[in-house]
N, CA, C and O atoms as a GROMACS GRO file, in nm:
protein
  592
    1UNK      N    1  36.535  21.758  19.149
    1UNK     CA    2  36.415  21.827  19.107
    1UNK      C    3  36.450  21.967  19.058
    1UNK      O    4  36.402  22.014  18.955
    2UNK      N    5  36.535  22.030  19.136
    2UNK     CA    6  36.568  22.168  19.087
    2UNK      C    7  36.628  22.155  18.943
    2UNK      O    8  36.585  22.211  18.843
    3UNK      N    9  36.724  22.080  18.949
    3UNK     CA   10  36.794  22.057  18.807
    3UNK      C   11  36.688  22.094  18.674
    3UNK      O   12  36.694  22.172  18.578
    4UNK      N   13  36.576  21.981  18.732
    4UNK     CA   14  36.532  21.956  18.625
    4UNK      C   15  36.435  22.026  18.594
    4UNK      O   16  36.394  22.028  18.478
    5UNK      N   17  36.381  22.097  18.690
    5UNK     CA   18  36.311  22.243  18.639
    5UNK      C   19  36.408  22.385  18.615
    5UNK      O   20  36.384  22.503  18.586
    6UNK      N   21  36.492  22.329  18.635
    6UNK     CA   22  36.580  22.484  18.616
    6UNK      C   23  36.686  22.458  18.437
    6UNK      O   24  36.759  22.533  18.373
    7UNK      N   25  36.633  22.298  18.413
    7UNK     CA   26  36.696  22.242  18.298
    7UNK      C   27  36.847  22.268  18.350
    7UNK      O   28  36.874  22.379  18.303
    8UNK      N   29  36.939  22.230  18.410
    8UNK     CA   30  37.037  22.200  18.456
    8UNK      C   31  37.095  22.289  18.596
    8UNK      O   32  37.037  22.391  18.634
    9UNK      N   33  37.205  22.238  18.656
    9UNK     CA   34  37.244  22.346  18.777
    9UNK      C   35  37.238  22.469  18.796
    9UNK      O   36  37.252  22.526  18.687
   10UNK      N   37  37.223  22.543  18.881
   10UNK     CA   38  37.196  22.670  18.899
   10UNK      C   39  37.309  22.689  18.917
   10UNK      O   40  37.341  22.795  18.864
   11UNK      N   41  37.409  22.629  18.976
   11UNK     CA   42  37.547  22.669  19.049
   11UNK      C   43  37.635  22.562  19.078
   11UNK      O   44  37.604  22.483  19.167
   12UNK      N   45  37.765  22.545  18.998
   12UNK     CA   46  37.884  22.415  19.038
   12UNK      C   47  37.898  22.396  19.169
   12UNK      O   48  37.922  22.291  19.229
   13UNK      N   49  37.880  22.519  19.214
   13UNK     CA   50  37.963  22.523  19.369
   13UNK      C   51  37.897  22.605  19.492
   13UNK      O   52  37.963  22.701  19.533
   14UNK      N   53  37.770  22.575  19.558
   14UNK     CA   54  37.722  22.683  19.672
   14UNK      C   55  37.836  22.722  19.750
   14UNK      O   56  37.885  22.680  19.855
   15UNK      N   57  37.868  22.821  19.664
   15UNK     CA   58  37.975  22.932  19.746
   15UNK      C   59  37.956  23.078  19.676
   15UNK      O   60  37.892  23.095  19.572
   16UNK      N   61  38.018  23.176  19.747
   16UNK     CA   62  37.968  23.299  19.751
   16UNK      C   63  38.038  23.330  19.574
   16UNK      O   64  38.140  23.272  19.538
   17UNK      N   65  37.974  23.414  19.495
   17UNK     CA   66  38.039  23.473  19.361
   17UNK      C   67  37.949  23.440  19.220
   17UNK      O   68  37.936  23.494  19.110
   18UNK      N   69  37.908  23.346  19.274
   18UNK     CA   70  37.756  23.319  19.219
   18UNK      C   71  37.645  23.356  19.203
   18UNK      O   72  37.567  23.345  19.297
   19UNK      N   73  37.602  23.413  19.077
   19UNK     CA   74  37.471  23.556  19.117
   19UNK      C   75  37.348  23.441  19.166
   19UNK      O   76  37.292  23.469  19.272
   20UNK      N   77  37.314  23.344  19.110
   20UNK     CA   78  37.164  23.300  19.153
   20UNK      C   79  37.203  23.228  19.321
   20UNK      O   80  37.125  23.243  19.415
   21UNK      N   81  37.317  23.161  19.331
   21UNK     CA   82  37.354  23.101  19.486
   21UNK      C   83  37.339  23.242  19.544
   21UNK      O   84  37.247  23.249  19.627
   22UNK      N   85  37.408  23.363  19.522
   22UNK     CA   86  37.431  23.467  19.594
   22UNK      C   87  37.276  23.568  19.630
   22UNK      O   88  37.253  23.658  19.712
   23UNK      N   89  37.188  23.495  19.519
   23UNK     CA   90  37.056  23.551  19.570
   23UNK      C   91  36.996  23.481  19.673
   23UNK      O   92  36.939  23.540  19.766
   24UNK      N   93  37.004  23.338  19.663
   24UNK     CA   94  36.949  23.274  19.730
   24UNK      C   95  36.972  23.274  19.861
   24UNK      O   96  36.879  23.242  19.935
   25UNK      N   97  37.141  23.323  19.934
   25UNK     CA   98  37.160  23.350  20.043
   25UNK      C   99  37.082  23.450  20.104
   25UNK      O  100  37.026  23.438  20.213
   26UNK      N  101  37.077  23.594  19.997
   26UNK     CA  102  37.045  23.718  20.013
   26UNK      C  103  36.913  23.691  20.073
   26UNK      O  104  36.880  23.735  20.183
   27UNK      N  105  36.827  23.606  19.984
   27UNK     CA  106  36.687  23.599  20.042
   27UNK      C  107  36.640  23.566  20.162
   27UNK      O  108  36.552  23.618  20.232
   28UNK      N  109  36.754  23.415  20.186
   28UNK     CA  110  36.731  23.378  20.344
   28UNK      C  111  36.782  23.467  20.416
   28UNK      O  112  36.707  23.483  20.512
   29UNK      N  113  36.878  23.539  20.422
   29UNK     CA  114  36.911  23.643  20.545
   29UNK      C  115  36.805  23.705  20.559
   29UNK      O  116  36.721  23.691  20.648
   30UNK      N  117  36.804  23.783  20.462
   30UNK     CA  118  36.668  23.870  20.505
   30UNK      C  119  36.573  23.805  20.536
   30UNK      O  120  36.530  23.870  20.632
   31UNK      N  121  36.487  23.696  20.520
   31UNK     CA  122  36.412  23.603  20.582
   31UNK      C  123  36.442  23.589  20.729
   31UNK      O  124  36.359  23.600  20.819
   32UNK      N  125  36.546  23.568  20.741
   32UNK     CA  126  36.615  23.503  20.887
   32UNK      C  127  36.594  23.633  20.955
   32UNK      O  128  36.506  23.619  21.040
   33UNK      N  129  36.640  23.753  20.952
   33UNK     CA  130  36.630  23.874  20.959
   33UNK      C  131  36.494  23.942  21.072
   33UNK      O  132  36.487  24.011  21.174
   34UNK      N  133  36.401  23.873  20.978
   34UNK     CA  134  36.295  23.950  20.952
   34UNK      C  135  36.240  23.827  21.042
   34UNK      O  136  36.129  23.858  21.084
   35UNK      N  137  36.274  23.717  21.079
   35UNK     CA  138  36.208  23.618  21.196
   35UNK      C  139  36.313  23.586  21.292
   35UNK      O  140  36.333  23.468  21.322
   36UNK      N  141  36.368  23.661  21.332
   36UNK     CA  142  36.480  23.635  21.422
   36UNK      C  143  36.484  23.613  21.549
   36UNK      O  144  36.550  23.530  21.612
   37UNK      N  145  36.380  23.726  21.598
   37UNK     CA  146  36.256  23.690  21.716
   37UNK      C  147  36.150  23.622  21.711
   37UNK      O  148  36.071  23.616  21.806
   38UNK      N  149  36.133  23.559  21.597
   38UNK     CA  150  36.004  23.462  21.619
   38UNK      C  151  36.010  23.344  21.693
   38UNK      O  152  36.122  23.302  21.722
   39UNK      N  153  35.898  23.272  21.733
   39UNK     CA  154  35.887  23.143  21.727
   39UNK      C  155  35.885  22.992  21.624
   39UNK      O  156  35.906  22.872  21.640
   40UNK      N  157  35.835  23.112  21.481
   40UNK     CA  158  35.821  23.017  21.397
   40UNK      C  159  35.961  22.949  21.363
   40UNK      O  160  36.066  23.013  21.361
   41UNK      N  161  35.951  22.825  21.338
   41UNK     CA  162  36.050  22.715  21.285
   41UNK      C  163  36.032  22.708  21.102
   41UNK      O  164  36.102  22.626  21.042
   42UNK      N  165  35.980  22.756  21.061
   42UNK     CA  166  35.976  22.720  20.962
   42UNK      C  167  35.905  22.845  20.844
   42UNK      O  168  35.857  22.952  20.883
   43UNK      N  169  35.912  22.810  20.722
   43UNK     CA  170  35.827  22.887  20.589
   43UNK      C  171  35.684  22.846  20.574
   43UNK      O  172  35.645  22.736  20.615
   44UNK      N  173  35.610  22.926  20.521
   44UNK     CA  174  35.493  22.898  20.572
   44UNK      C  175  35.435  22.938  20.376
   44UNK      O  176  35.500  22.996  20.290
   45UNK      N  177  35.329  22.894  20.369
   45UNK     CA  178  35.204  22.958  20.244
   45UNK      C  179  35.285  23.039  20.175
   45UNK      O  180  35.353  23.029  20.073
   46UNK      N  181  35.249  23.167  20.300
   46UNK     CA  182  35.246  23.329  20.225
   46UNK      C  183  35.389  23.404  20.322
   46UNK      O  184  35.413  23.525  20.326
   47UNK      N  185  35.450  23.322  20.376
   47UNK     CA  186  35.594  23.398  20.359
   47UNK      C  187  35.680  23.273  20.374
   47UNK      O  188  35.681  23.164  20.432
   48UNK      N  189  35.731  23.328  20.312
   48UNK     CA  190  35.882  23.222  20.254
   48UNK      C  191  36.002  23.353  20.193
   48UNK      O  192  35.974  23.471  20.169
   49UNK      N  193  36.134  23.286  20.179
   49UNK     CA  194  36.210  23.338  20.149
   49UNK      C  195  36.204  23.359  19.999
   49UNK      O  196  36.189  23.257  19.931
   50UNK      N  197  36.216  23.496  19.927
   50UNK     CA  198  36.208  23.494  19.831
   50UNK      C  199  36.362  23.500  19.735
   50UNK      O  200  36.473  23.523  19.782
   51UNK      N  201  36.341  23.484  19.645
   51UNK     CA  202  36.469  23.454  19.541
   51UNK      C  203  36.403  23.427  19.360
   51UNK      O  204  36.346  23.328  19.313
   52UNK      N  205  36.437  23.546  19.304
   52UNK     CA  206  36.381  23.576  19.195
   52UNK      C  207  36.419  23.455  19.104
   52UNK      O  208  36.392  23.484  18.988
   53UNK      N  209  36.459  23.358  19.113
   53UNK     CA  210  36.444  23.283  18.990
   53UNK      C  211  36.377  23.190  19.057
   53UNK      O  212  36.328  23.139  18.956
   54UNK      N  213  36.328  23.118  19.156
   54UNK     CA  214  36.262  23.080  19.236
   54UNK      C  215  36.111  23.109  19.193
   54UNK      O  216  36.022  23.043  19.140
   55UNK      N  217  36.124  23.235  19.239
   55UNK     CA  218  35.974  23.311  19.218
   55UNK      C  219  35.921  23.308  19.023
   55UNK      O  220  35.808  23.292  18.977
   56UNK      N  221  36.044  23.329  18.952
   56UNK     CA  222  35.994  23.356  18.820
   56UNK      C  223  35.984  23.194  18.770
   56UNK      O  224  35.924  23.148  18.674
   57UNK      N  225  36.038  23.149  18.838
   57UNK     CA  226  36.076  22.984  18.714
   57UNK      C  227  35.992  22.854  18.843
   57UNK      O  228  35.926  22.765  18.791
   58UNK      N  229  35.996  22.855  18.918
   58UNK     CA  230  35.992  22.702  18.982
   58UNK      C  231  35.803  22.678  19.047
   58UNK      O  232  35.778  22.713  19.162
   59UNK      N  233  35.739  22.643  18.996
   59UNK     CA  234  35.585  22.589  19.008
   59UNK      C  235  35.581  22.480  19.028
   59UNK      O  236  35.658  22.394  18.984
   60UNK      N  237  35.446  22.459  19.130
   60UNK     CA  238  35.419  22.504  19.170
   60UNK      C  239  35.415  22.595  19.282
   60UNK      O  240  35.467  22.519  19.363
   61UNK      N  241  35.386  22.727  19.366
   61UNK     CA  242  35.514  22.747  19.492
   61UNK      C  243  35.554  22.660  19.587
   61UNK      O  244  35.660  22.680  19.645
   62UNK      N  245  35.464  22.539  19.620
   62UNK     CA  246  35.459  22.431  19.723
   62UNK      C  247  35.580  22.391  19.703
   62UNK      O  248  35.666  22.393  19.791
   63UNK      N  249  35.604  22.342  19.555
   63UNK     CA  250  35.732  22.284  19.560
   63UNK      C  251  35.858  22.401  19.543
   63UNK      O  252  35.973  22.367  19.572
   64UNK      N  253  35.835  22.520  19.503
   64UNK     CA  254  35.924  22.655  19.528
   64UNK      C  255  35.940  22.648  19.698
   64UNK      O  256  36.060  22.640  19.727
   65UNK      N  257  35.875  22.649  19.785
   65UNK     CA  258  35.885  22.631  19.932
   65UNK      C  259  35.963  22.506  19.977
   65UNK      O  260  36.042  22.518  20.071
   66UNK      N  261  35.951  22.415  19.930
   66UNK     CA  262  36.003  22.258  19.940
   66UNK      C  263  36.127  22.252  19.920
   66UNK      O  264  36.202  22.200  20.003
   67UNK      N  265  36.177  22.314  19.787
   67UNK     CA  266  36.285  22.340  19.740
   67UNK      C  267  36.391  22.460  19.826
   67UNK      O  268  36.509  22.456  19.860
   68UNK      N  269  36.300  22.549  19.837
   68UNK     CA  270  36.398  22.627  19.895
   68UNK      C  271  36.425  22.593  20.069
   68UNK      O  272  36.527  22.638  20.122
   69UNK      N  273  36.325  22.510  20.150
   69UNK     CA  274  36.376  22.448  20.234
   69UNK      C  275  36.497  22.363  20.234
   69UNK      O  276  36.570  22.358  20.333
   70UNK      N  277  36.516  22.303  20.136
   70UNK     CA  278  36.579  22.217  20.156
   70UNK      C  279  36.733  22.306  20.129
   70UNK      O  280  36.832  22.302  20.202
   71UNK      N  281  36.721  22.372  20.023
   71UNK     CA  282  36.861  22.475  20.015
   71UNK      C  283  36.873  22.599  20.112
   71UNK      O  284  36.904  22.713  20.076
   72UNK      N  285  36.843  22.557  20.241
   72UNK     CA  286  36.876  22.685  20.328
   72UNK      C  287  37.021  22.653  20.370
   72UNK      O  288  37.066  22.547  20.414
   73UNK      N  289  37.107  22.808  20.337
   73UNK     CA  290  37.260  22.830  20.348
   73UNK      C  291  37.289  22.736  20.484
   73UNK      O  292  37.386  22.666  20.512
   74UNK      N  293  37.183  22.760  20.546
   74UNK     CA  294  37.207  22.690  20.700
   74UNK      C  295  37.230  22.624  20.730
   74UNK      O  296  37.200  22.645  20.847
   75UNK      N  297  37.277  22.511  20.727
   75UNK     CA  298  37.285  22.357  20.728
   75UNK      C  299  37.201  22.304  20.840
   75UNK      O  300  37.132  22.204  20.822
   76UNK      N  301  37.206  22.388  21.000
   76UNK     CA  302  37.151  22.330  21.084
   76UNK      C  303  36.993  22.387  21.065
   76UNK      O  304  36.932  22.351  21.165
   77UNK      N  305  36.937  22.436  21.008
   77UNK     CA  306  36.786  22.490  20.960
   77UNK      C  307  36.773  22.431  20.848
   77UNK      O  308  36.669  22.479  20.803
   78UNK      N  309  36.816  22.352  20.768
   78UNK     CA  310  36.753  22.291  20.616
   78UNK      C  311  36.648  22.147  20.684
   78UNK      O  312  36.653  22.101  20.798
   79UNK      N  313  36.596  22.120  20.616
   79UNK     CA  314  36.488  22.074  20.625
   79UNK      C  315  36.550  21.911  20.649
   79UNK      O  316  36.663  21.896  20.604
   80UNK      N  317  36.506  21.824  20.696
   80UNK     CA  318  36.548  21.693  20.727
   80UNK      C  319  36.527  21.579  20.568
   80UNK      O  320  36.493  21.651  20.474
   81UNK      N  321  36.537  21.482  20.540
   81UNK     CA  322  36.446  21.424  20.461
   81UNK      C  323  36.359  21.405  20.502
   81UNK      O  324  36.275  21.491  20.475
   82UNK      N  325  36.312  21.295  20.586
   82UNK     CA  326  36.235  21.297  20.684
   82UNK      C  327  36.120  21.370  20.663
   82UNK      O  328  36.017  21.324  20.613
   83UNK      N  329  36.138  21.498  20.706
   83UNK     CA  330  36.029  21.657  20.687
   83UNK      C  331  35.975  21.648  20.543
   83UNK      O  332  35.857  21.659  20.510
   84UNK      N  333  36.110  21.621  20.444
   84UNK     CA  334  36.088  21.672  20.272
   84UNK      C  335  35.980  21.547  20.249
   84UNK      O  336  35.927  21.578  20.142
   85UNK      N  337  35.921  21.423  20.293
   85UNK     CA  338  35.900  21.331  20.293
   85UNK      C  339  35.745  21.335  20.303
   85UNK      O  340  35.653  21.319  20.223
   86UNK      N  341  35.758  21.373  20.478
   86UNK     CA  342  35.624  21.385  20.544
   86UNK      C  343  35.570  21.536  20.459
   86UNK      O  344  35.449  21.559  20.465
   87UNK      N  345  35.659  21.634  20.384
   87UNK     CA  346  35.550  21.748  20.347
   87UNK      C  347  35.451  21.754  20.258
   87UNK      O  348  35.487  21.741  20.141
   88UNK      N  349  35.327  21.771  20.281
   88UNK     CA  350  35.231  21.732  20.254
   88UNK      C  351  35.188  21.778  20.096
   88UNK      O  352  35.101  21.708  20.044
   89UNK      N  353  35.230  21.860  20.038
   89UNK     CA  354  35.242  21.871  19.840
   89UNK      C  355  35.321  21.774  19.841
   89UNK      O  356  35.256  21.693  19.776
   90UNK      N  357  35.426  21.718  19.872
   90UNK     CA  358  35.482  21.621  19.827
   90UNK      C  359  35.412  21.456  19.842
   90UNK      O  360  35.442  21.358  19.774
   91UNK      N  361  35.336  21.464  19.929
   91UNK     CA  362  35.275  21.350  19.982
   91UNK      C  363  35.143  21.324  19.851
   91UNK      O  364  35.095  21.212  19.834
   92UNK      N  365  35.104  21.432  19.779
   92UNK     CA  366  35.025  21.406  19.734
   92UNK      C  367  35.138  21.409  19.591
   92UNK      O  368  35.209  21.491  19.650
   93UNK      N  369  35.178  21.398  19.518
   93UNK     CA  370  35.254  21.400  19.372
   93UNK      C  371  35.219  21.303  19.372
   93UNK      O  372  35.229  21.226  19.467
   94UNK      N  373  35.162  21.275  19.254
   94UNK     CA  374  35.171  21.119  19.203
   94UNK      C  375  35.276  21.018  19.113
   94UNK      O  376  35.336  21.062  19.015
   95UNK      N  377  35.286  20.898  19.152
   95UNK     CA  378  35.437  20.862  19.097
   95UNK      C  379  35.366  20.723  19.024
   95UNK      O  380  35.269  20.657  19.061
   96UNK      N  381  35.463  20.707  18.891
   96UNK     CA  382  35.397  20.634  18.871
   96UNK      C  383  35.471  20.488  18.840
   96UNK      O  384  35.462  20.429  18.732
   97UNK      N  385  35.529  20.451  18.928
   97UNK     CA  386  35.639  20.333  18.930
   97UNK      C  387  35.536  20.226  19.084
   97UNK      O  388  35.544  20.240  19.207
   98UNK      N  389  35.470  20.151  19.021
   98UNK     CA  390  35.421  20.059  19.122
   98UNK      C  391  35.530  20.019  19.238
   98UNK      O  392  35.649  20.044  19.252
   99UNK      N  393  35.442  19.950  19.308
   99UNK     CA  394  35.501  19.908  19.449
   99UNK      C  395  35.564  19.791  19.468
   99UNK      O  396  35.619  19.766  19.575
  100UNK      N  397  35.561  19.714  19.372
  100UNK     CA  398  35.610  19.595  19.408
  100UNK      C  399  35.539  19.474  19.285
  100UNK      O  400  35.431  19.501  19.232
  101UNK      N  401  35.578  19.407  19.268
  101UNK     CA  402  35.543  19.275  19.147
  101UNK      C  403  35.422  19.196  19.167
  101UNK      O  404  35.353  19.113  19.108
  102UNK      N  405  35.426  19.260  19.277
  102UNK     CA  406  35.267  19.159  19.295
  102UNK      C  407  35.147  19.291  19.286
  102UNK      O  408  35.030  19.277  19.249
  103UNK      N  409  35.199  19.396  19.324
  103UNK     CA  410  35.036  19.549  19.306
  103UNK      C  411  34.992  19.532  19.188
  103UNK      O  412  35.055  19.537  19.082
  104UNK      N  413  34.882  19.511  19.206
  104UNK     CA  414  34.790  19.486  19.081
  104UNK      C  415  34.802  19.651  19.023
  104UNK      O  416  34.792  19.748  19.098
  105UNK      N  417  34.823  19.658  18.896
  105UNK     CA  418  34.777  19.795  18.844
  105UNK      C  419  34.651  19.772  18.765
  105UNK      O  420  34.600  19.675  18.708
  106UNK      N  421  34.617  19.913  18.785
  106UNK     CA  422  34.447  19.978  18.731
  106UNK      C  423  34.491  20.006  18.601
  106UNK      O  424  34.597  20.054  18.561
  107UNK      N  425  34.389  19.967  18.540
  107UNK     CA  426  34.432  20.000  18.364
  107UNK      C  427  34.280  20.131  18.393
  107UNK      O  428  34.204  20.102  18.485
  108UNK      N  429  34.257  20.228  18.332
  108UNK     CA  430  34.183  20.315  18.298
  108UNK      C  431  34.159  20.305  18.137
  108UNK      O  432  34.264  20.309  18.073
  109UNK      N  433  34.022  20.289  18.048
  109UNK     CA  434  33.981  20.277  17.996
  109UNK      C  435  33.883  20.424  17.965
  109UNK      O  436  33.779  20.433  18.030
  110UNK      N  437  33.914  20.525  17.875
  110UNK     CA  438  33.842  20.677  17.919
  110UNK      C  439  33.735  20.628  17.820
  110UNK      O  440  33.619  20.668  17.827
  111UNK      N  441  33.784  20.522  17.712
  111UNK     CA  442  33.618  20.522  17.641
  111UNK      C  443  33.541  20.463  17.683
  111UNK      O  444  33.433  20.462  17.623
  112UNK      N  445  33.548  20.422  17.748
  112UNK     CA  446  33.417  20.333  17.869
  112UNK      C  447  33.366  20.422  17.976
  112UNK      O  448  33.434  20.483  18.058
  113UNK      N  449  33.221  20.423  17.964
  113UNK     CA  450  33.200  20.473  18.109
  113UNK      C  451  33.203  20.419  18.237
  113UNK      O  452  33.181  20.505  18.323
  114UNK      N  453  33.229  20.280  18.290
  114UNK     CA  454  33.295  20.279  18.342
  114UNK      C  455  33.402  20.324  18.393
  114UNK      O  456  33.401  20.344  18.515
  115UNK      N  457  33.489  20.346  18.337
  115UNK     CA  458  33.606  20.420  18.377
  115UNK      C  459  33.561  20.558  18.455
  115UNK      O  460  33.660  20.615  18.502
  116UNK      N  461  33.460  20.612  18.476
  116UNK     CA  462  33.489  20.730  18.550
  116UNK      C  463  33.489  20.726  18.754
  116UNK      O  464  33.492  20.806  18.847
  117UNK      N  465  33.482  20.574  18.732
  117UNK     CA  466  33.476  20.572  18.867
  117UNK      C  467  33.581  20.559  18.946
  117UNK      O  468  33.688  20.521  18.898
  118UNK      N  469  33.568  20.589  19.079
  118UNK     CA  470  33.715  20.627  19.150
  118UNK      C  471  33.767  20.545  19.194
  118UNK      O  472  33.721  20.461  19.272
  119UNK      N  473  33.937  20.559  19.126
  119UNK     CA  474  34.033  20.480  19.160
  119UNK      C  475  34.132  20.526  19.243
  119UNK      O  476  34.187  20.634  19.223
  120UNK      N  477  34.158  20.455  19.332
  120UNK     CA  478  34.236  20.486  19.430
  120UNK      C  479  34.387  20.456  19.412
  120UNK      O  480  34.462  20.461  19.510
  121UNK      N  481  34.444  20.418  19.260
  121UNK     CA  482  34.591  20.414  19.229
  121UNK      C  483  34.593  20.403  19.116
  121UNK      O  484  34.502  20.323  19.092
  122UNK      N  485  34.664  20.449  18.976
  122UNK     CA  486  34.649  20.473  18.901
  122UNK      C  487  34.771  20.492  18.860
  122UNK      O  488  34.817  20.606  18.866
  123UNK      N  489  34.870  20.360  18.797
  123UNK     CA  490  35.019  20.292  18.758
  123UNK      C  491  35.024  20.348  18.569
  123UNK      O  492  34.965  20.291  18.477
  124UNK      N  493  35.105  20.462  18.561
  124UNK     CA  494  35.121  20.516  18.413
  124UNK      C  495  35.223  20.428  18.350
  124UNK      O  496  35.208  20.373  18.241
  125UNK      N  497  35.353  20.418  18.444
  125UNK     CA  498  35.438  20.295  18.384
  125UNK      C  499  35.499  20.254  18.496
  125UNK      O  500  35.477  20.303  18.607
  126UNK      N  501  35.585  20.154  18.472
  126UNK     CA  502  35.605  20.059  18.474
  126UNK      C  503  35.776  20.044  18.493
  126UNK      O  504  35.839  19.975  18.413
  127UNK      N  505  35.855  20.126  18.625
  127UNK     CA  506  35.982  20.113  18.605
  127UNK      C  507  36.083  20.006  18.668
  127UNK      O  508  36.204  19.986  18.657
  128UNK      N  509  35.973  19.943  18.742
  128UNK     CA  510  36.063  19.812  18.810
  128UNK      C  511  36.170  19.748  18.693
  128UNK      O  512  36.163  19.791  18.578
  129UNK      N  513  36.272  19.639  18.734
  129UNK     CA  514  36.348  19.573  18.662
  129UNK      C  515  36.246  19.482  18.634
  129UNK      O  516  36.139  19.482  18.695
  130UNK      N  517  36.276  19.394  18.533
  130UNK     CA  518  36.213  19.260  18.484
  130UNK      C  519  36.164  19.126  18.620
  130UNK      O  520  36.217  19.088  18.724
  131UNK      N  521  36.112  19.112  18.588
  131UNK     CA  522  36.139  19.017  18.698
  131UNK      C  523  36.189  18.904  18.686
  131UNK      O  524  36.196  18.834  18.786
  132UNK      N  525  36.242  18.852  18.548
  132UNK     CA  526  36.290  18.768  18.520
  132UNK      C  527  36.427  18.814  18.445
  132UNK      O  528  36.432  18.882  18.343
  133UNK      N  529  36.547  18.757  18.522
  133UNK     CA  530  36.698  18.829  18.453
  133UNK      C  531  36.753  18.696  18.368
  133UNK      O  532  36.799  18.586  18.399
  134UNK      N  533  36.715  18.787  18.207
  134UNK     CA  534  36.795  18.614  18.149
  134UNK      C  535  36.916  18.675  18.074
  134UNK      O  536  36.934  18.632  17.960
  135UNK      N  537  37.008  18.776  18.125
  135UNK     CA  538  37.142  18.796  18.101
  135UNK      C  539  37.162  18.915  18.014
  135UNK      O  540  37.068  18.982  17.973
  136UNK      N  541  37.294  18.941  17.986
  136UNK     CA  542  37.290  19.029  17.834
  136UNK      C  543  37.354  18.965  17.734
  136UNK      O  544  37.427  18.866  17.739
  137UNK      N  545  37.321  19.028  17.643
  137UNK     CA  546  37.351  18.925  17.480
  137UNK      C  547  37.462  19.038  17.480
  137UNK      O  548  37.456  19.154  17.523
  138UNK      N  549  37.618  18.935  17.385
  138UNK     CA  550  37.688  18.999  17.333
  138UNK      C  551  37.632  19.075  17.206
  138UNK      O  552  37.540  19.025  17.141
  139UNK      N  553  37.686  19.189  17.175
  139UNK     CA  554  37.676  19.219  17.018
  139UNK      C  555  37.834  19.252  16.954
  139UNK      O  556  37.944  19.282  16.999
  140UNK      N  557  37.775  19.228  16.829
  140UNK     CA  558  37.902  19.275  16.729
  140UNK      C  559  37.907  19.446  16.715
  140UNK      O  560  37.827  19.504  16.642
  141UNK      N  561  37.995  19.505  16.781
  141UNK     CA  562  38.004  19.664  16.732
  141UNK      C  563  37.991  19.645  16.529
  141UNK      O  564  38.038  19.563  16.450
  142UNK      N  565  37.893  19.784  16.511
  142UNK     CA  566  37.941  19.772  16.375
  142UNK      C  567  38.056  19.821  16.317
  142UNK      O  568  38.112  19.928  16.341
  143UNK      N  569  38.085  19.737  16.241
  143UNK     CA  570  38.267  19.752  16.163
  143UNK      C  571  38.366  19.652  16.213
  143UNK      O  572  38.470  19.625  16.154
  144UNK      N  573  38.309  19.578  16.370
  144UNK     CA  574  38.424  19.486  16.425
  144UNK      C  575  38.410  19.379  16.370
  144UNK      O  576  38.329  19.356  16.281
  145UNK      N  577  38.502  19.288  16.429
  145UNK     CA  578  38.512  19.154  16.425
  145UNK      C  579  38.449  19.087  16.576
  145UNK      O  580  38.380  18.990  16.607
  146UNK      N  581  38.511  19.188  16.638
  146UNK     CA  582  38.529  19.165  16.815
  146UNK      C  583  38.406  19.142  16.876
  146UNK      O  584  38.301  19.166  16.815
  147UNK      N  585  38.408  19.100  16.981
  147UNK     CA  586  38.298  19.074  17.092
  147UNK      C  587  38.310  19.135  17.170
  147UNK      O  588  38.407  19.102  17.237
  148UNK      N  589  38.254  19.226  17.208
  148UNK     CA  590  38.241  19.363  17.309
  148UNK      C  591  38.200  19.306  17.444
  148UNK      O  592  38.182  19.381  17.540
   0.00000   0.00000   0.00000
């Protein structure tokens, strides 16, 4: 997810020499810092660790919070899957790869009025495999003779 809102890696290697890895540490210390005596276990709404490309580039913050859980320097404080799973912006994203070959999908129809009534799943595509595997076809590269 980061990748792909950040349009590729932030960093080859989480290790120190790295200005955006090297912020991102910076932020959690001081985070850590600044709750060191707490009770809280965790980032919350309205404080979280901040890290300026974080803050300038990654929306919504739910998933800026999500994300940066999961990259805490800490290994034994990063977030479980488990947690990344059960967290609740994530619980609501909608995906749109059905459940299985038999889930009926909802077609939505907006020029009908019908359609404005509430659907409780709503399948955009369609990424399962085929359900029927009838092989791959050779082709001729163009220019060969050969069978690839």
């Amino acid at each position: 997810m980061l990748c792909m809102c950040a349009s590729g890696c932030l960093w080859p290697k989480a290790e120190a020499g790295n200005a955006t890895y090297d912020e991102l540490v910076k932020g959690w210390n001081k985070w850590n810092v600044k709750h060191s005596d707490s009770t809280s276990t965790g980032i919350t709404e309205s404080d979280y660790p901040h890290v300026k490309f974080f803050d300038d580039h990654i929306n919504p913050p739910a998933l800026r919070r999500v994300l940066l859980t999961m990259l805490n320097p800490d290994p034994a404080k990063r977030i479980s899957m488990a947690g990344v799973a059960g967290n609740r912006w994530l619980k609501n994203v909608e995906c749109c790869q059905i459940d299985s070959y038999e889930d009926p999908t909802t077609v939505i129809d907006a020029s009908k009025a019908s359609s404005s009534r509430k659907v409780t799943k709503v399948v955009h595509h369609n990424h399962l495999p085929p359900a029927i595997h009838v092989g791959h076809k050779l082709v001729r590269l163009p220019g060969s003779t050969d069978m690839w």
